[in-house]
C-alpha positions in Angstrom: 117.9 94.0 117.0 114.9 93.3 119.5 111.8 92.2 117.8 109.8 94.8 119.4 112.2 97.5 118.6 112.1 96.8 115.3 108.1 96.8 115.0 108.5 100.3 117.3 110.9 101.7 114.3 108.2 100.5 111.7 105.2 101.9 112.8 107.1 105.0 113.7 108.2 105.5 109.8 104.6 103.8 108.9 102.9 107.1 110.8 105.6 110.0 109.6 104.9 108.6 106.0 101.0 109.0 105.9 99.1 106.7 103.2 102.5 106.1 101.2 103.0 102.8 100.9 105.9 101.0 103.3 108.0 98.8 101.7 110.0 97.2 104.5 113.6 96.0 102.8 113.8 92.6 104.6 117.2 91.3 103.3 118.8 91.0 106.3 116.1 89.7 108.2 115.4 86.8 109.6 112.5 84.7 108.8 111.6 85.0 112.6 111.5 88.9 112.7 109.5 89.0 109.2 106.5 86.8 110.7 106.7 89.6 113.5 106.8 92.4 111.5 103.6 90.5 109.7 102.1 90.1 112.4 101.9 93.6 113.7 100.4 94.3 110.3 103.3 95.2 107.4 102.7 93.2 104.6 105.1 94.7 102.2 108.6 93.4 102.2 111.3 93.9 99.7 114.2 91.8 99.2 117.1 92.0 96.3 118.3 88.2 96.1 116.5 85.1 94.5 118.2 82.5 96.3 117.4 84.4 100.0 114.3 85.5 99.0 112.8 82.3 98.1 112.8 80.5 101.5 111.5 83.2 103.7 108.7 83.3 100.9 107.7 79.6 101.8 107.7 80.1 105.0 105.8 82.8 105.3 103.1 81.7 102.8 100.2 81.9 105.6 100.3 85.6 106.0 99.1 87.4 103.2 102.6 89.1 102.3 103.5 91.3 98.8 106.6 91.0 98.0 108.6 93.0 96.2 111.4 92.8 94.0 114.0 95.4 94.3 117.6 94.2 93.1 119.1 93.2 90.0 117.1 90.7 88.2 119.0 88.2 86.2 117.1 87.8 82.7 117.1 83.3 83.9 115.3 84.3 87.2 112.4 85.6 85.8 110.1 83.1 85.1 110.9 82.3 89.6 110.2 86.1 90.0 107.1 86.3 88.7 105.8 83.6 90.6 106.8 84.8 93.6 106.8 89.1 93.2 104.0 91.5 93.4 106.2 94.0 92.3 109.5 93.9 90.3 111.2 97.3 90.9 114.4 97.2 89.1 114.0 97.0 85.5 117.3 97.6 83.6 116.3 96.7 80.0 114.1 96.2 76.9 115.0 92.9 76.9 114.7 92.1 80.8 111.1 93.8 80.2 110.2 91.9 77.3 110.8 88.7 79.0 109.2 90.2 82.5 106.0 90.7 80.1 106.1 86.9 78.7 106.1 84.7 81.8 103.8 87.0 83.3 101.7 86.0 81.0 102.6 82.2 81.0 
């Protein structure tokens, strides 16, 4: 999809929505099409995988991005998570939390 079609699309849901928050799911994107998106001014972006996740956060460390966490999150991938999320959206357990809650503090 065209760069500009997909900033069209956002700013289209970014007006229907009002002051909710827009939490663009950028799993699929490229790193290219996320510095656009920044660009135009969306700086929430969700993804659901570590291992994807974690390059398109380096690369895009200059814009002032929140990130969001919104898969699965594998109880050995938090401490990386923490470092790297605003927001972790999928909590699944007591324990998950429990650990969440530790490395946050670390």
């Amino acid at each position: 999809m065209a760069s500009s079609t997909l900033i069209e699309r956002a700013l289209s849901v970014k007006k229907e929505i009002g002051k909710a928050r827009l939490v663009i799911v950028s799993k699929n994107a490229s790193i290219e099409q996320i510095r656009e998106l920044a660009g135009a001014g969306f700086v929430e972006f969700g993804e659901n995988r570590m291992q994807s996740a974690l390059p398109k956060i380096t690369a895009l460390s200059d814009f002032n991005i929140s990130w969001h966490f919104i898969g699965h999150l594998q109880t050995n991938k938090v401490k990386e998570a923490v470092k790297h999320f605003s927001l972790i959206h999928s909590v699944d357990s007591l324990k998950l939390l429990r650990e969440i809650n530790k490395r946050a503090g670390e």
